[in-house]
C-alpha atoms as one frame of an Amber mdcrd trajectory, in Angstrom:
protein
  11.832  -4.391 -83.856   9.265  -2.276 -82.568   7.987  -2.980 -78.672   4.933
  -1.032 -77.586   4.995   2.138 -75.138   3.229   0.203 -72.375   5.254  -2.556
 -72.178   8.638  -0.506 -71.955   6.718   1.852 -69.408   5.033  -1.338 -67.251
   9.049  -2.879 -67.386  10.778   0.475 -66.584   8.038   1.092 -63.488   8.585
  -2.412 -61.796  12.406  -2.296 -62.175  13.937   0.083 -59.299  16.213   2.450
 -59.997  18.070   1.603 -56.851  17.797  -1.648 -57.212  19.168  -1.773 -60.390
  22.277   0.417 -59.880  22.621  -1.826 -56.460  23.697  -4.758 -58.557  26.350
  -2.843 -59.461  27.628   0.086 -57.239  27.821   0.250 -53.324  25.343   2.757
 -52.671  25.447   4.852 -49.513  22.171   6.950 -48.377  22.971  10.848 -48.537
  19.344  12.502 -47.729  17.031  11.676 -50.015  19.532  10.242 -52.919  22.481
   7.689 -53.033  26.134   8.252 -53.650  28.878   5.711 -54.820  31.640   4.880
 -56.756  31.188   5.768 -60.417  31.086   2.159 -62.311  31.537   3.986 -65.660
  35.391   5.298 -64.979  38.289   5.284 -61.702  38.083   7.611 -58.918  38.249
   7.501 -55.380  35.962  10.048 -54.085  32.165   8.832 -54.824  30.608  11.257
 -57.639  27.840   8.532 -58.926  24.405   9.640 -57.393  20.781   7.850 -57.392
  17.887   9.537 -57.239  14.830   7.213 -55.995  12.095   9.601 -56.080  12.517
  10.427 -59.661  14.217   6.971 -60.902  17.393   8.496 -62.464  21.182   8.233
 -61.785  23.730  11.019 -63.029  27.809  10.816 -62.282  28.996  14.435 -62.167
  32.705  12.951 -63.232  31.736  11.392 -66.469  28.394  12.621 -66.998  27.002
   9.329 -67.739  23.856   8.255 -66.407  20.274   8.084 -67.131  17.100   5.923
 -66.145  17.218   2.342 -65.842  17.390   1.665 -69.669  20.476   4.052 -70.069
  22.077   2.634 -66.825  21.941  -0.983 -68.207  22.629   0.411 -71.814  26.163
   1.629 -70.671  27.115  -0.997 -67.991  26.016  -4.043 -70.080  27.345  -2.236
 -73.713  24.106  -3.350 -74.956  21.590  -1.663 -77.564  18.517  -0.220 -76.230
  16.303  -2.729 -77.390  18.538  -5.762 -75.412  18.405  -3.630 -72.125  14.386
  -3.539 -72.148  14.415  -7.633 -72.456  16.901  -7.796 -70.009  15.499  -5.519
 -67.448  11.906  -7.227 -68.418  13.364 -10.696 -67.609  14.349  -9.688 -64.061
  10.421  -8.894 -63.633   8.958 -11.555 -65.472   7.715  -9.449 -68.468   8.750
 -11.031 -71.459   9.829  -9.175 -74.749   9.551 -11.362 -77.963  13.011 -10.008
 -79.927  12.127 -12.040 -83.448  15.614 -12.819 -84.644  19.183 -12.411 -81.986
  19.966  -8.546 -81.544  23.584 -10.236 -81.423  23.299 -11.783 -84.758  21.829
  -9.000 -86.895  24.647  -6.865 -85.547  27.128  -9.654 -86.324  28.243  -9.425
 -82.511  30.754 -11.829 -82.061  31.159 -11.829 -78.599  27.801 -12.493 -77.966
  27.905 -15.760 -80.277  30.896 -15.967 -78.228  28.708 -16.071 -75.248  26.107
 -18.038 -76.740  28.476 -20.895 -77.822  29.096 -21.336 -74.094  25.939 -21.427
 -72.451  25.052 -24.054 -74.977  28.470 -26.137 -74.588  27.278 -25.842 -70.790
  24.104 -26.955 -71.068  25.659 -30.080 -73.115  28.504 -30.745 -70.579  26.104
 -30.654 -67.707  23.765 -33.190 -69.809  26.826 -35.548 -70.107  27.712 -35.493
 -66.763  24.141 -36.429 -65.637  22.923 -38.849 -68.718  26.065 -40.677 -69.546
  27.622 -43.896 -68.468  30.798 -43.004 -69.603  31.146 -39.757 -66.660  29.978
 -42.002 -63.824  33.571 -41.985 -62.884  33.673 -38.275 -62.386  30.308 -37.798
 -60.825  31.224 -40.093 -58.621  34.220 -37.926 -58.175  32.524 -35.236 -57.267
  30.138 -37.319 -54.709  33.336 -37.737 -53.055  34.734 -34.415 -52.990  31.199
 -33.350 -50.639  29.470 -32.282 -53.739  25.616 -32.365 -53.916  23.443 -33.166
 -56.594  21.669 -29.389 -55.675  25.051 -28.016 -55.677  25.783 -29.935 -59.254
  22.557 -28.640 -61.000  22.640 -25.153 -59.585  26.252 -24.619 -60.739  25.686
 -26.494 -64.355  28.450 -28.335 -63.996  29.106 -31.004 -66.112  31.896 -33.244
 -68.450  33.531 -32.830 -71.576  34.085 -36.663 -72.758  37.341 -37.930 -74.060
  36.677 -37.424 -77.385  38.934 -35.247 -79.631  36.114 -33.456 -81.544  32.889
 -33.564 -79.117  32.680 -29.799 -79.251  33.493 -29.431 -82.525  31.045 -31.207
 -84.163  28.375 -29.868 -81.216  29.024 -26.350 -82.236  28.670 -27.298 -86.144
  25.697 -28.859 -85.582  24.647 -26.165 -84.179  25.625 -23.520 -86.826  28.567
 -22.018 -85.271  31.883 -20.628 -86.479  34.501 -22.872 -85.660  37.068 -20.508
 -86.166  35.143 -17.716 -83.878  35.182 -20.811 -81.390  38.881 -20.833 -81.691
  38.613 -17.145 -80.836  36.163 -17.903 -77.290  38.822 -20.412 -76.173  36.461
 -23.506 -77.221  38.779 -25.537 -79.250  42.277 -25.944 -79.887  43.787 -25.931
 -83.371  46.893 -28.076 -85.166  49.507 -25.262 -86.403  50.388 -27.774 -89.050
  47.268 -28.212 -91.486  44.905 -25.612 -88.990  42.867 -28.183 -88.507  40.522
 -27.832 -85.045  39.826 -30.052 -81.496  38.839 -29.991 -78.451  40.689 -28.013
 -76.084  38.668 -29.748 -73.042  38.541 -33.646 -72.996  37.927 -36.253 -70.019
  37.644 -33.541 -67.522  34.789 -32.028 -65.372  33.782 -28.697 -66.558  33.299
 -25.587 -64.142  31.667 -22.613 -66.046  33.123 -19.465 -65.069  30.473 -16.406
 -65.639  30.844 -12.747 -65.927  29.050 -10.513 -63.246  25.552 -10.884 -65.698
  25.660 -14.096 -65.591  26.828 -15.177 -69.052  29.171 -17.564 -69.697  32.242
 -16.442 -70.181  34.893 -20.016 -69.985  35.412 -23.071 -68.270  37.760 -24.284
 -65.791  38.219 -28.052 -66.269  39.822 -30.306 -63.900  40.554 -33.926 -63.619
  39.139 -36.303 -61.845  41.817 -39.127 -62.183  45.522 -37.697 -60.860  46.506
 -36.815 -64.142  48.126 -33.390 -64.866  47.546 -30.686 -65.798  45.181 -30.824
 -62.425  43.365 -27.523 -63.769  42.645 -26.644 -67.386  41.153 -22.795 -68.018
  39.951 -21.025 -70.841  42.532 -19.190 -72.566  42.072 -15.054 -72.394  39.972
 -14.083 -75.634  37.653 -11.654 -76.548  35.284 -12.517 -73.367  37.206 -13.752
 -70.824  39.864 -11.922 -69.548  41.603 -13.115 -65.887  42.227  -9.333 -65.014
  38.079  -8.672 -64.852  36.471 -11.717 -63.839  35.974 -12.467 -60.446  34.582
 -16.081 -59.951  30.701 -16.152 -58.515  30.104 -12.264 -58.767  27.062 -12.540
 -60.314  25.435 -14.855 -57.460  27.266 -13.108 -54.465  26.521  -9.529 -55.474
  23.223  -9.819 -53.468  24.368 -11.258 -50.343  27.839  -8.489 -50.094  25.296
  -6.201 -50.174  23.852  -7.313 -47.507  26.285  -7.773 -44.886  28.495  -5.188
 -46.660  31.491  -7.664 -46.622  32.885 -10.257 -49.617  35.224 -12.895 -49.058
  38.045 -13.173 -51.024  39.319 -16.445 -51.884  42.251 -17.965 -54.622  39.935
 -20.461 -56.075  36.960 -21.365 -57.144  36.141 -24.735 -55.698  37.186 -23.364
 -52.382  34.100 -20.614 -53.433  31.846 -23.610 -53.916  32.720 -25.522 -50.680
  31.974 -21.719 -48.598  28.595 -21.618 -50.288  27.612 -25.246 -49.003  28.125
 -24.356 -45.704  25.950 -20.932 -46.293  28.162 -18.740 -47.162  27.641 -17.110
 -49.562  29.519 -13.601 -50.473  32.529 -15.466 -51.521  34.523 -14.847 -54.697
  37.764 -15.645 -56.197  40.349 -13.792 -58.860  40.361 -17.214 -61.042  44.232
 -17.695 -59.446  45.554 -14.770 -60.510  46.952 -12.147 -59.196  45.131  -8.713
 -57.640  44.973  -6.211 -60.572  43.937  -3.354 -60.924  40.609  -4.049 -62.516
  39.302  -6.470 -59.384  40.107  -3.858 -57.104  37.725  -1.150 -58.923  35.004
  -4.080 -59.307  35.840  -4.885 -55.201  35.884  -0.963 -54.111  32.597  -0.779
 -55.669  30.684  -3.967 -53.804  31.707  -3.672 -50.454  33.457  -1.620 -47.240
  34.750  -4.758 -46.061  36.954  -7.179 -47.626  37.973 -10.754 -45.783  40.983
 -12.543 -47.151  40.955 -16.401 -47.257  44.002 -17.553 -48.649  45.472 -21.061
 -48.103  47.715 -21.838 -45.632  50.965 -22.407 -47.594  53.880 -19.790 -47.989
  52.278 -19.071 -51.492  48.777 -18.272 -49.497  50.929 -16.109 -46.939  52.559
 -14.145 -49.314  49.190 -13.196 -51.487  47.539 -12.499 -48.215  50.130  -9.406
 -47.470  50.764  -8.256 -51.128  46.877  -7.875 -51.387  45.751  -7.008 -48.065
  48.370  -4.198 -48.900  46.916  -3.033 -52.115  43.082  -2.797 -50.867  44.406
  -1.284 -47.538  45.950   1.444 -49.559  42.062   1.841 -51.395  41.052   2.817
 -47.843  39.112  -0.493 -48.050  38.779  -2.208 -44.081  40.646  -5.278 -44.743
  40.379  -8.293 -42.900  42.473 -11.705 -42.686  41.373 -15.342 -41.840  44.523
 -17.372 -41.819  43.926 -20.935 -42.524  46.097 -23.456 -41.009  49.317 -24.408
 -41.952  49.398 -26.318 -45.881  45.592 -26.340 -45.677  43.434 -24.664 -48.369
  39.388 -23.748 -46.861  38.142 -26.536 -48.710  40.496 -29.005 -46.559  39.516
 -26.869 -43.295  35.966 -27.102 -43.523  36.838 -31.084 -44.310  39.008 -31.722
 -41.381  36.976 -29.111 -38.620  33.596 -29.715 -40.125  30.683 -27.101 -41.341
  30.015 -25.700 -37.459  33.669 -26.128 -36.138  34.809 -24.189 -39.152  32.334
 -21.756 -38.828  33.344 -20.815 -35.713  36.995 -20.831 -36.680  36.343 -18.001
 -38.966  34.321 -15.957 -36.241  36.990 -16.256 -33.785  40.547 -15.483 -36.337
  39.269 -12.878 -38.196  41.755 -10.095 -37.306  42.382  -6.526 -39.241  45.250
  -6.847 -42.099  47.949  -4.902 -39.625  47.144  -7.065 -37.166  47.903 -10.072
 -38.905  50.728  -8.283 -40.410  52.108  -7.715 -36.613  51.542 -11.417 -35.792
  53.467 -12.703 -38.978  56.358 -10.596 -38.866  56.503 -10.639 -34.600  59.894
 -13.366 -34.125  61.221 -11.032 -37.194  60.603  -7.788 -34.715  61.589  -8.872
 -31.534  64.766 -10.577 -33.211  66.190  -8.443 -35.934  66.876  -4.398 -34.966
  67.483  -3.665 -38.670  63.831  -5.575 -39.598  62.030  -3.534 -36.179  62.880
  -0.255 -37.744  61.637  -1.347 -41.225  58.257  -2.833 -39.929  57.473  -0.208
 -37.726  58.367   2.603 -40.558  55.568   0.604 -42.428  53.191   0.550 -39.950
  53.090   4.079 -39.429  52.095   4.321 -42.720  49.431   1.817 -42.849  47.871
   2.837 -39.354  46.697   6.108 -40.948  45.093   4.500 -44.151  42.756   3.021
 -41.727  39.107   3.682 -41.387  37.346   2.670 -37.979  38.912   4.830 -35.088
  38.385   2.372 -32.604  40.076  -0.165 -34.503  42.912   1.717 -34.832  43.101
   2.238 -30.923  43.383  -1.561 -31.172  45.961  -2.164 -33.591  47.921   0.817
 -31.785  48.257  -1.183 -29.071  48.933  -4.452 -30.287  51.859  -2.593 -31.928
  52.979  -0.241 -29.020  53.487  -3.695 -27.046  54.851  -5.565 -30.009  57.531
  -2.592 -30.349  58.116  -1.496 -27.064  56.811   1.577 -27.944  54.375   3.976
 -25.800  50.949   3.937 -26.886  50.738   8.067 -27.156  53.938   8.032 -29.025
  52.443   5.908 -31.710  49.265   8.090 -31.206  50.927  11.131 -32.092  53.022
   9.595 -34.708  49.670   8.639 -36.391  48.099  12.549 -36.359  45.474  10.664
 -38.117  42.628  12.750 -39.777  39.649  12.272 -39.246  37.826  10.683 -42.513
  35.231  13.617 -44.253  32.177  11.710 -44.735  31.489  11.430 -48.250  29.300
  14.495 -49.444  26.614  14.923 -52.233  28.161  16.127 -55.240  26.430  18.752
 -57.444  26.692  20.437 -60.530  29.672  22.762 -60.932  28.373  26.547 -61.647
  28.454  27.276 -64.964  28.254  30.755 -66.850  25.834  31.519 -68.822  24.954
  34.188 -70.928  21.210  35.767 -70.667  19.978  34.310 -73.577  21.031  30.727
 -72.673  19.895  30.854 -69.262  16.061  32.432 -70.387  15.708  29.378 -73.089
  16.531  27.030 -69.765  14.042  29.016 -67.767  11.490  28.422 -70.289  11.959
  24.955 -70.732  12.279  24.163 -67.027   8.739  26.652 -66.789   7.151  24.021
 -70.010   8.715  20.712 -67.968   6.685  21.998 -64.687   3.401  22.229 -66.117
   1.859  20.767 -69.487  -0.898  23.248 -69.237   1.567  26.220 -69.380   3.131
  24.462 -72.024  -0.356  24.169 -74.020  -0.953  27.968 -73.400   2.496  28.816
 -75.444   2.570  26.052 -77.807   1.002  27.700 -80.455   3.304  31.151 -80.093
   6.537  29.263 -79.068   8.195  27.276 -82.099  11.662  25.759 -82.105  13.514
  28.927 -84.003  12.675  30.623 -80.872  15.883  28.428 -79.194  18.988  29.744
 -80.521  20.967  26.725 -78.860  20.865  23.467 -81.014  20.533  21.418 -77.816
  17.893  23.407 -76.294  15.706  23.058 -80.069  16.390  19.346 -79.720  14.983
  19.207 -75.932  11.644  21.185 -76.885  11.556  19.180 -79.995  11.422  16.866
 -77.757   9.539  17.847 -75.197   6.614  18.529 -77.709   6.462  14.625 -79.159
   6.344  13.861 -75.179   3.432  15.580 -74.415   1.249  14.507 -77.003   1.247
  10.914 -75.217   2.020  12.011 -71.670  -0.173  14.032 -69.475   3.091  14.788
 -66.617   6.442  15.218 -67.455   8.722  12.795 -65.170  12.664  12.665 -66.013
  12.424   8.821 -65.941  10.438   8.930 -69.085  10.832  11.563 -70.806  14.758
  10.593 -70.982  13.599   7.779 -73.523  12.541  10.537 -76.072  15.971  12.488
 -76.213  19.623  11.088 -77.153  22.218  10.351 -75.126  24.028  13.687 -75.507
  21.049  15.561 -73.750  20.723  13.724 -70.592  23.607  16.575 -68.642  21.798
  19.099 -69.967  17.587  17.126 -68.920  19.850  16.561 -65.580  20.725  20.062
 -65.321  16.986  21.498 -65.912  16.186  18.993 -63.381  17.581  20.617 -60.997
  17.335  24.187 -61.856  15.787  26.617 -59.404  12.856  28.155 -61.206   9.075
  29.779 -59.929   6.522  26.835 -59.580   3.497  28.942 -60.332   4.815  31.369
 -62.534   2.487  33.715 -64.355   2.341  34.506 -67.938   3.673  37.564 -68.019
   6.304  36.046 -66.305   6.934  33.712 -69.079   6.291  36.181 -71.561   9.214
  38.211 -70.163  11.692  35.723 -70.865   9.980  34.377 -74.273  10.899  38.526
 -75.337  14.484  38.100 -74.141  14.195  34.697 -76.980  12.335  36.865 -79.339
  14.244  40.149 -79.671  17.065  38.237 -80.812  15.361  36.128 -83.438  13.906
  39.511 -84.661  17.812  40.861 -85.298  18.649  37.954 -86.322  15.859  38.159
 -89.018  16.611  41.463 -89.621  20.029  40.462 -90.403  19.105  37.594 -92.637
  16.494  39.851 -94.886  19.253  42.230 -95.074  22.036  39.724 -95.902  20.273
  39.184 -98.546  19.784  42.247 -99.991  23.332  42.609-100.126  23.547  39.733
-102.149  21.759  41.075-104.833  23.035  44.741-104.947  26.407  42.823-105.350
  25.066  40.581-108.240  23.504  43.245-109.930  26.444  45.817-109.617  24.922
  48.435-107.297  27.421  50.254-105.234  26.099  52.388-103.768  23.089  50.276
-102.118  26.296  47.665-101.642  27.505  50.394 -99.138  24.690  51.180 -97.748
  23.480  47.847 -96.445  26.995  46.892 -95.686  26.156  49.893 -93.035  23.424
  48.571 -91.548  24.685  45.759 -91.440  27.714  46.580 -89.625  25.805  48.885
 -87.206  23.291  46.669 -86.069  25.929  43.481 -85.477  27.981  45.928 -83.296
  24.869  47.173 -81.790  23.498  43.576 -80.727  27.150  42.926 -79.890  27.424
  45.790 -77.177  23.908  45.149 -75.875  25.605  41.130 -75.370  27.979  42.767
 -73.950  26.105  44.555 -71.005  23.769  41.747 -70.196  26.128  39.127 -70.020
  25.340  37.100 -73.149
């Protein structure tokens, strides 16, 4: 469907480049622009950059990038169309779409999606309407759940019925065997026939980092076992890249630049009744690979909260480890002994607990000194192991002054002098992350005077009026550069000033380096037209030989059809001397 100019311009304007891309990527100021961690592919040193002032982002690893439309385009995997009703939802402007984008594209995973936020809504209805799951709201009364908490987080029942779901999603028009696929229902080996993989349990939904549902983690209410049901891994839910809560605590990591890690979600739940909120969980799974890109990218700081158990002890180290070694500042709040946070904020209560977690929150090689310390003073073999290690680690960390601290604790842990450590460490100091640019490229003459003129046209309409007429599209040898003027034209008969932003919605995603690269191309602001004229010869004198060529070319053609030797030979010649003339005259100026 067709939506108007205005309304993608009015939607594009009130949606912030920087707050957009925020939602996303840690952003750090550098000047005028923003720097982070690429969200589009793995690297370690930041090459993603935002430009506020002219509303686009660029990574100079990938080259993906764009305005907001192309941002939310790539990171969503959604068509152009979906990303203007999403970004227009965030602002309150609505965009009618007449029929599903997901359904006229026969997009599974987003009937996937849709089954789910339906089932939700039903499940949460149950739980709040029915007689029958008064047991289990009741349940959760008792656990310290709210009815605020129970609405906000839709969370609801699936009834202990074998084919509740089933029939719900045939009602409602569904694939049964696509809701196989999502993880929805359960099916009989034997004659295929489907049911309910949830039943008599309450139902958690588990989103993805928009929002969407993406699962369900059921548990029950009455002692029986399995205590915890979860969706099965399919198409759109997969353990390794969901992080529970993302999607609400994005905001609030931002903000204070630190996320808590936790092991499960209810503990999550029970940290955001008590206020906080930048908690998440890996859905009980371990760390892989995938959560620490999507952690590296929210926050500096990350704040382990695992339970108290051997089980909780042993994630804590393995993890704290692994995000240590992303030169992430890692932190450690051990609970007490066989008690999850949940049971902690229970037994200390809201401002006890509170407090707990201001006063125990120690760096990860600090808590790795205090776990290991009857180990160090006790066993020679394990000293020389655990110190070995904590060399290591020392240097991986960021905050100097922390790392006087943790030198310490370990120089009187080990019986070791402090400057010994200190010289052990030779630590580096940490480059602060720096702008990256374009890398220099080579072009010939003729390349760089068609980006000149361009960049000369993007400055100033009126220029581009004056050559309009005398300038067509044969004058750009390169394909990419006749696609930008192309263009370039159709954007000017609407817009009176070019801006990136906009004009980056005329061109295809192929051209946006190349728009980037103009962007930033050092050119005279006020140039005059012989100026221009100068460089539109450099374009012209090769589209005359090239001409020349072509008119000749054919010739040749038909002194070969009709038989004509001689005038074969002699435009064979020409030929042949002008190609080696233009190619010596390449030659010397660098084309």
């Amino acid at each position: 469907m067709q939506i108007s100019n205005e309304t993608i311009e009015q939607i594009r304007t009130q949606n912030d480049i920087y707050d957009v891309v925020s939602q996303y990527v840690k952003l750090e100021k550098r000047g005028r622009n923003y720097i982070g961690l690429c969200p589009f592919h793995d690297e370690k040193t930041p090459s993603f950059t935002v430009s506020v002032d002219k509303q686009i982002c660029h990574c100079f690893g990938c080259k993906k990038g764009g305005n907001v439309f192309s941002f939310i385009q790539e990171i969503e995997g959604i068509s152009f169309i979906e990303a203007v009703k999403l970004l227009g939802e965030q602002v309150n402007i609505p965009v009618q779409i007449n029929q599903p984008v997901a359904k006229q594209e026969s997009d599974d995973h987003a009937v996937m999606i849709e089954m789910h936020e339906k089932l939700k809504d039903a499940y949460h209805y149950i739980l709040r309407a029915v007689e029958d799951a008064e047991p289990a709201l009741n349940y959760l009364y008792e656990r310290g759940f709210t009815d605020e908490m129970i609405n906000r987080e839709k969370i609801g029942f699936a009834p202990n019925v074998s084919q509740y779901a089933l029939q719900f999603l045939k009602e409602n028009n569904f694939d049964v065997q696509l809701a196989y696929e999502a993880g929805l229902l359960s099916r009989n080996d034997e004659d295929f026939s489907y049911y309910d993989r949830f039943r008599n349990r309450i139902m958690f939904p588990i989103e993805n980092a928009q929002g969407k549902t993406i699962g369900f983690s059921g548990r029950t209410y009455d002692g029986s076992e399995p205590k915890y049901l979860n969706s099965p891994e399919s198409p759109i839910f997969q353990k390794r890249q969901t992080l529970y809560h993302v999607n609400h605590a994005r905001k609030y990591i931002r903000q204070s630049d630190e996320l808590i890690l936790l092991e499960g979600f209810m503990d999550v739940l029970k940290l955001n009744k008590i206020g906080i909120q930048n908690a998440l969980a890996t859905m009980g799974t371990a760390l892989s690979r995938e959560h620490t890109l999507h952690l590296k990218k929210l926050a500096n700081n990350v704040t382990l909260m695992f339970d108290g158990d051997f089980a909780g002890q042993e994630a804590a180290e393995k993890i704290g480890q692994i995000l240590l070694k992303e030169r992430l500042n890692v932190f450690v709040v051990p609970m007490k002994e066989k008690m999850d946070p949940d049971e902690m904020i229970e037994s200390l209560g809201e401002t006890a607990f509170k407090e707990y977690i201001a006063f125990n929150k120690q760096h990860y090689l600090s808590y790795y000194l205090k776990k290991y310390k009857k180990e160090i003073e006790n066993n020679d073999l394990a000293y020389e192991k655990h110190l070995q290690k904590f060399l290591d680690d020392v240097k991986l960390m960021n905050s100097a002054h922390l790392q006087k601290k943790v030198l310490h604790e370990a120089s009187e842990l080990f019986k070791v002098d402090f400057d010994v450590l200190n010289f052990q460490n030779t630590r580096q100091p940490k480059q602060k992350n720096q702008m990256p640019t374009f890398q220099q490229e080579h072009l010939s003459k003729l390349d760089r005077a068609e980006r000149v003129v361009l960049k000369y046209f993007m400055n100033d309409k009126h220029l581009f009026q004056t050559f309009k007429s005398i300038v067509d599209v044969s004058y750009f040898k390169n394909k990419m550069h006749q696609m930008i003027y192309e263009a370039l034209i159709g954007y000017y008969n609407k817009e009176e000033e070019y801006q990136i932003s906009r004009f980056i919605n005329h061109v295809p995603i192929e051209l946006h380096e190349i728009i980037m690269k103009l962007d930033v191309l050092e050119v005279n602001l006020s140039p005059s037209n012989e100026e221009v004229n100068d460089y539109l010869n450099v374009l012209n004198r090769d589209l005359n030989v090239q001409s020349q060529l072509e008119s000749l070319k054919h010739e040749l053609n038909q002194a070969i059809r009709i038989g004509d030797i001689d005038a074969r030979n002699e435009l064979t010649r020409k030929i042949m001397h002008i190609q080696k003339q233009r190619k010596a005259r390449n030659i010397q100026e660098g084309y």
